[in-house]
Structure formats: structure tokens, C-alpha cells
N, C-alpha and C positions, 0 to 999 in steps of 0.2 A: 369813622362810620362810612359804609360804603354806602354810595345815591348814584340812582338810576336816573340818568340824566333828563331833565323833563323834555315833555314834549312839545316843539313850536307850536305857538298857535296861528291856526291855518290862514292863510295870506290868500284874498281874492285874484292879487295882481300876478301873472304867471310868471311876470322877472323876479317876483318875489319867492314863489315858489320854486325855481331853478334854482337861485342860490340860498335855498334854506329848506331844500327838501329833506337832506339828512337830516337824523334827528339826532341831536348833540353838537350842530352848527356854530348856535350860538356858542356853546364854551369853548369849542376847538378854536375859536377864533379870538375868543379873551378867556383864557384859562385863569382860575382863581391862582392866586399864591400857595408854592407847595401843595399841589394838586396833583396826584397819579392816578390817571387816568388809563382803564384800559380799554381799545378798541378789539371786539370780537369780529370777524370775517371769515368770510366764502371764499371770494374770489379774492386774487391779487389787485387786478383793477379797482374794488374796490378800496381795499385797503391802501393804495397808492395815493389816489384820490383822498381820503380821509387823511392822511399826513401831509400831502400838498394843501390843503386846506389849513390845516393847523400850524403849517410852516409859512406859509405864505402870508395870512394875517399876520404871522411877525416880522414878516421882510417889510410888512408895508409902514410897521409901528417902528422898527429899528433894533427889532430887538435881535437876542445873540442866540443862536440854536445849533444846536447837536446832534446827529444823524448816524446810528447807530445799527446798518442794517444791509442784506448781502447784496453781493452785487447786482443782482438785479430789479431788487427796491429801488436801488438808489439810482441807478439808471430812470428809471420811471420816475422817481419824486424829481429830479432833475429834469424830467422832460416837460411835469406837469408845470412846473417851476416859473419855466421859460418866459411869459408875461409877468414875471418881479425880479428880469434883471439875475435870474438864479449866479449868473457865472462872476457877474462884477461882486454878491453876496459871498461867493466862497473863494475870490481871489484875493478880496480886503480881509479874511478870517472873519465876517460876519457869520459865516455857514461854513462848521465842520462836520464832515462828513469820513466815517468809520467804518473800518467792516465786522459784521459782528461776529464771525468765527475766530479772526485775529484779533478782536479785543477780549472774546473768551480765555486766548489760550495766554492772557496777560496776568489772569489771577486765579483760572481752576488751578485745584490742586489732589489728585486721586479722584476724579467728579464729583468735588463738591466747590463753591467758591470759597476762597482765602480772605475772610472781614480786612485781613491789614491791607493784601493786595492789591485787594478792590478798592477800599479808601486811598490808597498810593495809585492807581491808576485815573481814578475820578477825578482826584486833584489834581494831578498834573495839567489833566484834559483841560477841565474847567480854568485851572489859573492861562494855561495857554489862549483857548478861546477869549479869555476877559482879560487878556494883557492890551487889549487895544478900543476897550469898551469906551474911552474916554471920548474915542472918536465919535459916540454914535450919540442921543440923544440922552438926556438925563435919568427918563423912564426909563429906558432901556432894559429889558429881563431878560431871563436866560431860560428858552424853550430844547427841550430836550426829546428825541423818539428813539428806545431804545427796541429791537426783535432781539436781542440774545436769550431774552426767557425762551421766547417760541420756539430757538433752537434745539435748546436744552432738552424741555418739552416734546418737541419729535426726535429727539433723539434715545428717547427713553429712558431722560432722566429729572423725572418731575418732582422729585425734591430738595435738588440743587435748582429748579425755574423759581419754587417757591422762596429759597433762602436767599436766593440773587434778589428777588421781590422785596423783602423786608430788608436786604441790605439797603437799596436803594431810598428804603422809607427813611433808613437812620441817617443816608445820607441827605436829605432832605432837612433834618434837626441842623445840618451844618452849613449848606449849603440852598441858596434862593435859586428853586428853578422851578419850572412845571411841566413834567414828564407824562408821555404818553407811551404807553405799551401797547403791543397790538400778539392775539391768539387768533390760530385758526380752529374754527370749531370742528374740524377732521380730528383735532388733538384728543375731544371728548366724545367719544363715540359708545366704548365699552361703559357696559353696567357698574363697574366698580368707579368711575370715572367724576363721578355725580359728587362726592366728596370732597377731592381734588377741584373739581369745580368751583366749588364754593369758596375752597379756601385761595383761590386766584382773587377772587370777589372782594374775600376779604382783605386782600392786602392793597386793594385799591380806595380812592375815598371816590373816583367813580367809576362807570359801567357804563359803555355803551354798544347794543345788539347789532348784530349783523345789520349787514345791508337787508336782507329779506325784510325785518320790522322795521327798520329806518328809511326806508324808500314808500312806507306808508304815509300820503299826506295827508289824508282822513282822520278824524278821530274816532268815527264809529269803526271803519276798515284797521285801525289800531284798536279798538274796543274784541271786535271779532276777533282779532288775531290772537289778543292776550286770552281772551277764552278758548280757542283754539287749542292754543299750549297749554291750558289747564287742564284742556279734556285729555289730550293725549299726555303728558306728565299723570293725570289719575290713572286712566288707561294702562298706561305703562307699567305702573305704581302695581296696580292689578293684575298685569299679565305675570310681572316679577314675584308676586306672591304666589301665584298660582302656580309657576315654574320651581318656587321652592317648593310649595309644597309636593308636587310631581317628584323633585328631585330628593326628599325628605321619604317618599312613600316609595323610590327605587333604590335607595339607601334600607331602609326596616328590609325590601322584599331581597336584597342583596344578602343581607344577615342573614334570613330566615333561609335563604339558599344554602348557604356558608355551614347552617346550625345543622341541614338536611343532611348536607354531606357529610356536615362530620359523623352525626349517626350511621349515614350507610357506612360509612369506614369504620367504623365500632364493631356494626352489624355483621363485614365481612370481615372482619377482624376475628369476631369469636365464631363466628362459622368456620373459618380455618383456626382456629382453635380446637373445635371442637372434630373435627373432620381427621387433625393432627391426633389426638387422644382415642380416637374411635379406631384409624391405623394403627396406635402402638397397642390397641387393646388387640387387636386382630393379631399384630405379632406375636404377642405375649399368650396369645392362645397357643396360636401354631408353636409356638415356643416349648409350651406345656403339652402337645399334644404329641412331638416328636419325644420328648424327655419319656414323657410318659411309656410310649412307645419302645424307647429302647430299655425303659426298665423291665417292662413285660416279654423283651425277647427276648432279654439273658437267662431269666432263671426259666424259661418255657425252654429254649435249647437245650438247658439241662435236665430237663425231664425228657424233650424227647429221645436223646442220645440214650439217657439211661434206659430207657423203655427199650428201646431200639437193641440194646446190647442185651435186655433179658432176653429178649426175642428169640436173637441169634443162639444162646449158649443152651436154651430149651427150658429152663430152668423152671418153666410154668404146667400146670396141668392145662388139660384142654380147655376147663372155663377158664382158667386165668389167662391162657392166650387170646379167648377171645376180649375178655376185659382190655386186654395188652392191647390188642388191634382196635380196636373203640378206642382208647385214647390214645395210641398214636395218629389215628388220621382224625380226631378232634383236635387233635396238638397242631396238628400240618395244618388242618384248616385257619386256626388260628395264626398261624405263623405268618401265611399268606397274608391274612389281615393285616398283619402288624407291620410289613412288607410296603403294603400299598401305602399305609397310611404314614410310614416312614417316607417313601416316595413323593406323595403331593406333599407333606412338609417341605420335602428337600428341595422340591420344583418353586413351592410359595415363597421360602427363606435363602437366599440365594447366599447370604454370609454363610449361611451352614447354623447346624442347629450344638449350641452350647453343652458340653459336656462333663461334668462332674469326674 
């Protein structure tokens, strides 16, 4: 079960208040048995501060600790150190101190961690640190702060931070220590994030808030604060609904875009469809109109010829030549006709007009 670490109650005297402003003091300083605890943070300095706290009550009880973090953590927990004797702690192997990209690259395997690796690594560590525990006082425990999650975590891979998390818990089933993780809340920033959150939560049995809430010595100034975060978590809560549904109601007007289009492309689909059938009917006129045409000039040339040659040979009386001249130049007129209208064919149908 994870617990939100309670909160001190407030101390009139100000030496008292200096050292018990944090809020999670008291346990950083006597941590329960098999306790994993996570510290969230802002700053670095904060964070430094919060594991020289928690390492430092065990330098002064005798106990054995673990320090598992980059080099410039560990710079700083060493500096904050400095009044418990920090260098004589890590020259006896009271205080060992790890880097935590090379203790990653001791059991990832494809970016995930390796259960056997990691138990083969933890052990070793552990039995090395406590090969010399006999020296120290009887109580003596074994205080542990790992950042390899954090690394993990900003490296953009947050479910090998979670599986490193429960490995740690199972190593706890075998091994007596009391471990403190520590997250930068830059890690949870995005909307989907909120999940992942929770489940860091869960793989701890505690939790303790930035420095922002933890530098509250008030309880009403921590009363307001926690309402604060409520208001803006509902807030939020609210903006993110509102934003789906925006994003739900530009999604439908996307479709309905999508549906538009495809109609107009139907629409000019069968308009050139139809614009295509209206041309082949235009040809298939002109088509029948030249055929036509040259049916009507064959057998009209042979009437005018024959007309033509009665003409010539006299063969008619005088009314019958003039009948003869009446339909020869009704014949010509015609002919003309048939002429022209062979011609805009020919000009319209540029393949030429089909011929039987």
C-alpha cells in the first residue's frame, strides 16, 4: 500500500523548524524496514539535500548505504555530506557510491532490465558493502538511493523505470534494506502521463511531494495548497474534456468533409460521363449525316448524268426539255447541298467518315 507521508506537526521553536521543514523528515531519517520510498523534485538542490538527509541519519546510526546516482548527484550528496565524516564513510566501505548509467548497462538487455542480471548485480553489491558490517554496530541496516529509474524515465523508456521498480520490490522479499528513489516531475508533464504516474505511486509503500509542498510549514498553507491542486486537477480534468470533445466534433466535421468530397468526385465523375456520351452521340450524328450524304450523292449523280446526256443527244420534245432543265438544275442544287454538308462532316470528323 502506498502512504503519503504525513505531515510534521508544526514546531514553535525555529531550530526546530530548520531541521524538520521537509515534510517526510521524520522517515528519511528512520525509514521503516523494506520501505521504498519515492522522492519527487524540481530542483537538483533539492533533491541532493533530501538524500544527504536520508544518508546522513545513517552515518550517524552506523548504518551501511548505497548510492546509486550520476555524477553530479553524487558530487553534491558528498559535499552535503561533509559534516558526518562523508570520506572516512566511503573509505571504510561504510558508503558505496555507483554511477547509475554503468550500473544500468550491468543488466538492461534490448531496453528492458534482465530479473537474473539484476538479482546477480544487487547481490554482489550488497554482499560487498556487508562483507564488513561486523565492524559497525549491531543495528546496523542497509540504506540504499537509487536514480537509475529517473534515467530510464527521461530517456524515454518508462516501462522498463516501472519493471526496474518491482524488480527492486522483489528484491526486498530477499534482501533487508530501505530504498529511496527519487523522480523529476519535468518526467510527467504530458497528458497521457497521468497513468504512468500513478503507477510509480503504486510501486512504492511511500510518496513524498516536491519541494514546492514540502517547504510548506503551515498546515492551513498545506490545507490551501492541497485545494489548490484539486482545483486545477478538476480544471484540467475539464479543459481535457472539453479538448476531446473539440477534438471528437473536428474529427465527425473531417468525415463529413471527406463524405463531401467524395460526392463532388462522383458528381464530376458522371458529368464527364455524361459530357463523354453527349460527344460520342454528336459523332455518331455527324457520322450518319456524312453516310447519309454520300448515299444521296451516288444515285442523284446518276440521274444527273443520265439527264444530262438526254439533253445532249435531243432526244426530248420541247416540254420534255424543259422538264429535263427543271430537274437538272433541281439535281445541281441538290448536289451542292450534299457537297457542303459532306464538307462540315469532314471538317467535324477529322478520322474521316466510315464507309460501307
Amino acid at each position: 500500500m502506498t502512504n503519503l507521508i504525513p505531515f510534521p506537526t508544526p514546531l514553535s521553536s525555529p531550530d526546530s523548524h530548520a531541521l524538520d521543514h521537509h515534510i517526510g523528515q521524520a522517515f528519511l531519517a528512520n525509514p521503516t524496514p523494506h520501505s521504498h520510498a519515492v522522492q519527487f523534485y524540481d530542483s537538483d538542490a533539492f533533491l541532493v539535500d533530501t538524500v544527504a538527509h536520508f544518508l546522513g541519519a545513517g552515518l550517524q546510526t552506523g548504518d551501511r548505504m548505497l548510492v546509486i546516482a550520476t555524477p553530479d548527484h553524487r558530487a553534491g550528496i558528498v559535499d552535503r555530506l561533509q559534516a558526518h565524516d562523508v570520506q572516512s564513510a566511503i573509505s571504510d566501505g561504510r558508503l558505496m557510491m555507483l554511477d547509475a548509467q554503468q550500473s544500468l548497462c550491468q543488466f538492461m538487455v534490448s531496453g528492458a532490465p534482465d530479473p537474473d542480471l539484476f538479482r546477480d548485480f544487487l547481490g554482489r553489491t550488497l554482499t560487498k558493502l556487508q562483507s564488513r558490517r561486523n565492524d559497525g554496530p549491531p543495528h546496523a541496516r542497509l540504506r540504499a538511493y537509487g536514480e537509475m529509474v529517473d534515467l530510464l524515465w527521461k530517456d524515454g523508456n518508462p516501462q522498463a523505470a516501472i519493471r526496474l521498480e518491482e524488480l527492486w520490490n522483489e528484491a526486498g522479499n530477499e534482501h533487508a534494506f530501505s530504498l529511496l528513489c527519487a523522480y523529476v516531475m519535468g518526467n510527467f508533464y504530458r497528458e497521457g502521463d497521468t497513468a504512468r504516474f500513478m503507477e510509480v505511486c503504486r510501486t512504492h509503500s511511500h510518496v513524498l511531494p516536491t519541494e514546492t509542498f514540502a517547504q510548506l510549514t503551515d498546515a492551513h498553507a498545506r490545507l490551501r495548497e492541497i485545494s489548490m491542486l484539486q482545483q486545477r486537477a478538476r480544471s484540467l480534468e475539464s479543459e481535457i474534456a472539453h479538448r476531446k470533445e473539440l477534438e471528437n466534433a473536428l474529427r465527425l466535421a473531417l468525415r463529413q468533409r471527406s463524405s463531401a468530397e467524395e460526392e463532388l468526385r462522383a458528381c464530376v465523375k458522371r458529368e464527364q460521363q455524361a459530357r463523354e456520351r453527349a460527344e460520342a452521340s454528336d459523332t455518331y450524328k455527324e457520322m450518319f449525316l456524312g453516310i447519309l450524304g454520300h448515299d444521296l450523292r451516288n444515285p442523284l449523280n446518276t440521274i444527273l448524268t443520265t439527264a444530262r446526256l438526254m439533253k445532249v443527244r435531243g432526244e426530248l420534245t420541247a416540254d420534255g426539255e424543259k422538264r429535263l432543265n427543271r430537274m437538272v438544275t433541281s439535281g445541281a442544287r441538290m448536289e451542292r447541298m450534299i457537297a457542303q454538308l459532306l464538307d462540315v462532316t469532314r471538317a467535324r470528323l477529322a478520322e474521316g467518315i466510315p464507309v460501307d
